[in-house]
Backbone bond lengths (Angstrom), bond angles and torsions (degrees), N, CA, C in turn:
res aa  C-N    CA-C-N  psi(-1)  N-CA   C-N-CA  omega(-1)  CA-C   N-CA-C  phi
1 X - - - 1.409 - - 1.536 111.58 -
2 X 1.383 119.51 -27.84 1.122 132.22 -155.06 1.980 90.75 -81.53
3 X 0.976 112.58 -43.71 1.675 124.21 175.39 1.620 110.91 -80.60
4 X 1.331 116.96 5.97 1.407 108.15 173.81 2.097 108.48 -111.56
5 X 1.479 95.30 -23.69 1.430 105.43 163.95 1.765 104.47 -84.57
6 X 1.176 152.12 -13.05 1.282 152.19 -178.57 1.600 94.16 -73.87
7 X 1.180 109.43 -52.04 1.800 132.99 -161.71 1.598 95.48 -67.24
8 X 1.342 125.83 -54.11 1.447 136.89 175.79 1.476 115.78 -64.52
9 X 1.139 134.97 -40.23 0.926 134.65 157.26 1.450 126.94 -79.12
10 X 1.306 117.13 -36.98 1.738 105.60 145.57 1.675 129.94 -40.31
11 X 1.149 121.59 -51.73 1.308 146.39 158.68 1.742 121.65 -39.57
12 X 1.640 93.10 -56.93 1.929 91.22 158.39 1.586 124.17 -65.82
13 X 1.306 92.92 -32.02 1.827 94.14 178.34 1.238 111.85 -63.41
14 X 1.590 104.66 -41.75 1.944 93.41 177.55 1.288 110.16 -74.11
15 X 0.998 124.47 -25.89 1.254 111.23 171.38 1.818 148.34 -78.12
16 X 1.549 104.11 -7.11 1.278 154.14 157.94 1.822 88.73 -63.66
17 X 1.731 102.78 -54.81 1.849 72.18 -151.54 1.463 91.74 -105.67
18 X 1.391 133.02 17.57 1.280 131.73 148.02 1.579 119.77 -65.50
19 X 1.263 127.92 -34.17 1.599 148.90 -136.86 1.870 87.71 -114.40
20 X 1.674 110.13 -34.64 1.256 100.35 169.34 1.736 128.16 -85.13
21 X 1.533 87.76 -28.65 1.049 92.50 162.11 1.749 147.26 -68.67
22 X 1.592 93.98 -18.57 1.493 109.47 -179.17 1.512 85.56 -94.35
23 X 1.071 146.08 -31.08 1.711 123.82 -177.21 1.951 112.76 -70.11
24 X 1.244 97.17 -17.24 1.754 105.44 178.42 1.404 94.48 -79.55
25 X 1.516 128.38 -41.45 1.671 124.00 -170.84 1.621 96.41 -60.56
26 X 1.450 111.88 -36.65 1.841 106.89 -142.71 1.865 84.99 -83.95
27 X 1.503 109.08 -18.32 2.036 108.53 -155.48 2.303 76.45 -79.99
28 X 1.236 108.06 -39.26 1.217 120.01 -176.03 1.893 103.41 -47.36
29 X 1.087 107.79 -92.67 1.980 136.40 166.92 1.531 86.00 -17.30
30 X 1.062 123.73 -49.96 1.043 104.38 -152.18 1.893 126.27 -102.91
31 X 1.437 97.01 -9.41 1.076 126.18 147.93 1.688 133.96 -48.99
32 X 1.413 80.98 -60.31 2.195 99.05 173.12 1.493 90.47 -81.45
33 X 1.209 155.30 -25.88 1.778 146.01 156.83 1.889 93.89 -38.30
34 X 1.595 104.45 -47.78 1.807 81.19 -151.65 1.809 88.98 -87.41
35 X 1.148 101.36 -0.50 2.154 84.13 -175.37 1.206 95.80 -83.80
36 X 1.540 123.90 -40.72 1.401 129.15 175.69 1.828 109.26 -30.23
37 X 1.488 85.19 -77.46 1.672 95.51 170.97 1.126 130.23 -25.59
38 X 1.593 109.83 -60.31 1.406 111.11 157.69 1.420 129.36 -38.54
39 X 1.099 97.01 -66.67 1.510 104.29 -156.20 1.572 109.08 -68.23
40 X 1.837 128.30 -30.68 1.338 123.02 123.21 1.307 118.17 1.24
41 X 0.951 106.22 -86.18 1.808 115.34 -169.98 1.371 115.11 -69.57
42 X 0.903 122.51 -34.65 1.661 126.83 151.00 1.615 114.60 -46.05
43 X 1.202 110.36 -62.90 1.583 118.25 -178.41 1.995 105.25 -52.53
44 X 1.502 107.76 -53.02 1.503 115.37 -164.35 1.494 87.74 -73.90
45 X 1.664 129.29 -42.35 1.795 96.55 176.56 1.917 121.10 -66.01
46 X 1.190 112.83 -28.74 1.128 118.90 -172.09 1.179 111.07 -57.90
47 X 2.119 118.64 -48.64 1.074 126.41 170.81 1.806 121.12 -50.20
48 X 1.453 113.05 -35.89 1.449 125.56 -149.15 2.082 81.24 -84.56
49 X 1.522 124.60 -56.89 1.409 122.27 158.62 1.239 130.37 -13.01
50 X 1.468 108.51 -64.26 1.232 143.91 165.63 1.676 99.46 -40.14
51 X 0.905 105.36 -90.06 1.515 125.14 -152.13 1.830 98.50 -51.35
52 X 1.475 115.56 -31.06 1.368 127.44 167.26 1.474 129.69 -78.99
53 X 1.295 113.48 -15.62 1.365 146.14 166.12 1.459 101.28 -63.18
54 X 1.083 104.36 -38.91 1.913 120.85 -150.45 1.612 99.34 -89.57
55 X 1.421 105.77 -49.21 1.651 112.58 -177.42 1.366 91.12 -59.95
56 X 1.584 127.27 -89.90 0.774 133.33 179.87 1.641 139.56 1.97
57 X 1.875 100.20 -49.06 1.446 113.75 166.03 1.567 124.54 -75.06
58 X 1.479 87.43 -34.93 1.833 108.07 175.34 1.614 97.47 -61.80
59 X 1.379 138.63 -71.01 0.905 140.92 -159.47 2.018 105.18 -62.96
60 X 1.464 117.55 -29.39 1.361 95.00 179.24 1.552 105.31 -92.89
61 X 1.175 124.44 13.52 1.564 125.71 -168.56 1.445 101.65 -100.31
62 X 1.456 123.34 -16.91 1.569 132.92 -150.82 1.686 69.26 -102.11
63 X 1.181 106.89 -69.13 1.831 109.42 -159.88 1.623 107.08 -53.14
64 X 0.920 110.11 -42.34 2.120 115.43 159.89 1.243 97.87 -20.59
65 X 1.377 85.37 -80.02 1.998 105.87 -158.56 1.611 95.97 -43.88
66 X 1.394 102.81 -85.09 1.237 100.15 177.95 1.755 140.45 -8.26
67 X 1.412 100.65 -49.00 1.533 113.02 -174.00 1.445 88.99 -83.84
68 X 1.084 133.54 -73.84 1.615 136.35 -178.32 2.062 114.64 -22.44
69 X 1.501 93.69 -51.76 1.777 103.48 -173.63 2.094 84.73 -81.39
70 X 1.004 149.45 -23.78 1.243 128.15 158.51 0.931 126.19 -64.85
71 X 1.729 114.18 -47.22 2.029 90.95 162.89 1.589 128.06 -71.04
72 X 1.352 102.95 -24.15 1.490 93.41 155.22 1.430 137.62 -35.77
73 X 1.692 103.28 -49.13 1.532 100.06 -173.36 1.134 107.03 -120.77
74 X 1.481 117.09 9.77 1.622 106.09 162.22 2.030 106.58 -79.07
75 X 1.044 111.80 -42.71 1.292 115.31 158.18 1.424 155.87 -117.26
76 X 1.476 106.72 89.20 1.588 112.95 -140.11 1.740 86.15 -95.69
77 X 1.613 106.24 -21.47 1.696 85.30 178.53 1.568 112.60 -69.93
78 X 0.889 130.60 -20.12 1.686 151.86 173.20 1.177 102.77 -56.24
79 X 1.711 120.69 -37.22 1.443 109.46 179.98 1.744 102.40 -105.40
80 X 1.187 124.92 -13.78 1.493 124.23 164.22 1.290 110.80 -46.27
81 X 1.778 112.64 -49.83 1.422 130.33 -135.74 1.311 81.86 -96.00
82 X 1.500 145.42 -1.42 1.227 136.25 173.25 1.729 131.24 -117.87
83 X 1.334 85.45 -7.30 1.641 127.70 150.54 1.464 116.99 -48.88
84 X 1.194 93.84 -64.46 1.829 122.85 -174.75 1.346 110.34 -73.29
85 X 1.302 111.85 -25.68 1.789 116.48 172.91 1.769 101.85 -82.00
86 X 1.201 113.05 -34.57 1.613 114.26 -162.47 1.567 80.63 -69.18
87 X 1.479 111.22 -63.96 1.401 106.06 -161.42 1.510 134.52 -60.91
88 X 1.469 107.66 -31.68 1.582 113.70 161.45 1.555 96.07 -67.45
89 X 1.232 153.34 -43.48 1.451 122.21 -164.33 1.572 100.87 -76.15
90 X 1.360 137.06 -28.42 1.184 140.73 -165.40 1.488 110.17 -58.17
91 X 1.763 104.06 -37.92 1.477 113.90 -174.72 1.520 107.09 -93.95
92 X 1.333 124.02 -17.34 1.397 121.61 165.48 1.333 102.95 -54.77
93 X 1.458 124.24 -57.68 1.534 110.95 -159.39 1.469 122.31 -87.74
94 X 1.553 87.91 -10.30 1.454 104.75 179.84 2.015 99.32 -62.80
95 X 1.410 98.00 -66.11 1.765 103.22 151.67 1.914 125.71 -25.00
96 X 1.305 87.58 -49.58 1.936 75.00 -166.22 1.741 82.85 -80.96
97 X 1.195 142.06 -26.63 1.072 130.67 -142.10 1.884 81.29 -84.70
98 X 1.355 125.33 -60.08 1.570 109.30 -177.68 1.091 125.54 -65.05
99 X 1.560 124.83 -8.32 1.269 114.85 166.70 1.687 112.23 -94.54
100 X 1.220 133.95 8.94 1.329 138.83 144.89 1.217 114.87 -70.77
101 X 1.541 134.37 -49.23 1.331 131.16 168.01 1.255 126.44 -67.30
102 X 1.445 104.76 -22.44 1.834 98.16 175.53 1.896 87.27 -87.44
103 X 1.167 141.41 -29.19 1.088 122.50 -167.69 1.826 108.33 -63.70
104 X 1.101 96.11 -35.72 1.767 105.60 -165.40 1.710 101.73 -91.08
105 X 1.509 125.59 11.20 1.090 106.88 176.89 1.733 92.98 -124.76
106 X 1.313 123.66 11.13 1.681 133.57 158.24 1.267 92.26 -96.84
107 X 1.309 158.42 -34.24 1.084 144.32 161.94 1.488 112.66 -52.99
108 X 1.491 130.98 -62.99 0.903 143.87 161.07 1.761 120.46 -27.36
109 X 1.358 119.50 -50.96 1.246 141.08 159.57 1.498 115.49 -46.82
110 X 1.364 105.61 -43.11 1.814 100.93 -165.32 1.087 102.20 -98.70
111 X 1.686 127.01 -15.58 1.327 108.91 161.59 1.848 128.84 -89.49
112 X 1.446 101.91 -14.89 1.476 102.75 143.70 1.516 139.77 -58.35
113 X 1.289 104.83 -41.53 1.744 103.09 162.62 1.662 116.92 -69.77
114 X 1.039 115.39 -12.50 1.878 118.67 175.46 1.555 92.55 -93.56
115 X 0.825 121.21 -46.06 1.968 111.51 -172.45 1.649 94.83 -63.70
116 X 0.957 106.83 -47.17 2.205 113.59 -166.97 1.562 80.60 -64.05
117 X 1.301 131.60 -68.24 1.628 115.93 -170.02 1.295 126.83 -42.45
118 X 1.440 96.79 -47.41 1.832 107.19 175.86 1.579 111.54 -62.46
119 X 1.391 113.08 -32.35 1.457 106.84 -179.31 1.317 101.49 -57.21
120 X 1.697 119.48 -67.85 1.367 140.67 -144.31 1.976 90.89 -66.45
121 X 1.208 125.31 -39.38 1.498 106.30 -170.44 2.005 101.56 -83.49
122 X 1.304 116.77 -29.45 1.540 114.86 171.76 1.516 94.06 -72.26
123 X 0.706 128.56 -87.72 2.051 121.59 -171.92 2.011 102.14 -28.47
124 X 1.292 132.76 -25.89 1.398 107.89 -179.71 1.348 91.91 -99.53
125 X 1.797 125.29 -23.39 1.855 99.34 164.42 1.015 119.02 -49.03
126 X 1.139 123.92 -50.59 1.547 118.89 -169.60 1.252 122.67 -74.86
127 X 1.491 113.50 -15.72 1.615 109.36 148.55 0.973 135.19 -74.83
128 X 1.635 109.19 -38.23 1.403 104.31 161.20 1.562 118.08 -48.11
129 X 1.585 118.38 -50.49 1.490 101.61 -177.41 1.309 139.06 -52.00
130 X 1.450 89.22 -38.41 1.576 109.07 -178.01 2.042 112.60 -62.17
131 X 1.637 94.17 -32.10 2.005 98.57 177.47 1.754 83.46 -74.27
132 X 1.226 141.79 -56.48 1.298 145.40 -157.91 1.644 94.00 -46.22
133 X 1.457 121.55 -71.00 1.540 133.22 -176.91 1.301 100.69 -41.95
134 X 1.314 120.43 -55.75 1.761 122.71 -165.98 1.501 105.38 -61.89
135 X 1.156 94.48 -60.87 1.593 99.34 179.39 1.783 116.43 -49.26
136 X 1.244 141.46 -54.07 1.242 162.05 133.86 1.704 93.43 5.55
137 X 1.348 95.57 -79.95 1.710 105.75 -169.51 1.726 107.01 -54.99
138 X 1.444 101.93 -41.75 1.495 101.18 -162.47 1.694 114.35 -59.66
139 X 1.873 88.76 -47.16 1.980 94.05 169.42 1.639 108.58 -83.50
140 X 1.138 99.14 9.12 2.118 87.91 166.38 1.117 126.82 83.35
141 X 1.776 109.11 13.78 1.428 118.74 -163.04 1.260 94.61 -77.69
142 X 1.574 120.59 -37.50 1.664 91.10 -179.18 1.437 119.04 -132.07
C-alpha cells in the first residue's frame, strides 16, 4: 500500500507541474493574441494611410495630366511654331553638314590628282632610266 500512495502522489506532482505548466503556455498564447492584435491594427492603419496616400497621388497625377493636355490644345500653334524651329534648324545643319562634306571631298580630290601626277612623272623617270640603262648597254658605254 505504502508503494501505491508513493505512485499517487508521484502522479499528482506531475500533474501539479503539468497544470502549471499549461497556465505559463495559456499567460504565453495569450500574450502573442494581444501583439497579434496589435500589430493587426497597426497593419489596417498603415493600410487605411496607404490607401489615402494612393487617392491622393492619383488625384494630383490626373490634375497634371489634365493641365499639361490643356496647354497642349489650348495652344497647338505654340507647338507648330516649335515644330518649325526644330525643323528649320534640322535643315540648316543638314546644309552646313553637306557643304562640309562636299568641301572635304574637293579637298580630297585635289590631293588625289597631285599624288596621280607625282606617280605619273616618277613612273616615266624610271622609264626613262631604265631606256637610258638599255641604251648605255646597247652602245657599250658601260
Amino acid at each position: 500500500m505504502a508503494a501505491v500512495l508513493k505512485e499517487d502522489d508521484f502522479v499528482e506532482a506531475r500533474i501539479a507541474r503539468i497544470e502549471s505548466d499549461v497556465a505559463h503556455i495559456r499567460s504565453d498564447v495569450a500574450e502573442t493574441k494581444a501583439r497579434v492584435d496589435a500589430l493587426q491594427q497597426g497593419v489596417s492603419e498603415l493600410r487605411s494611410s496607404v490607401d489615402t496616400l494612393n487617392a491622393t497621388l492619383n488625384g494630383k497625377i490626373d490634375v497634371s495630366f489634365a493641365t499639361l493636355n490643356g496647354k497642349f490644345d489650348a495652344s497647338p500653334s505654340h507647338v507648330n511654331a516649335i515644330a518649325a524651329d526644330l525643323n528649320a534648324k534640322i535643315d540648316t545643319t543638314a546644309a552646313n553638314l553637306d557643304a562640309k562634306i562636299d568641301t572635304s571631298i574637293a579637298r580630297l580630290d585635289a590631293k588625289m590628282e597631285k599624288s596621280i601626277a607625282q606617280i605619273r612623272v616618277w613612273t616615266l623617270t624610271l622609264i626613262g632610266g631604265f631606256a637610258m640603262n638599255l641604251l648605255a648597254h646597247a652602245l657599250k658605254w658601260i
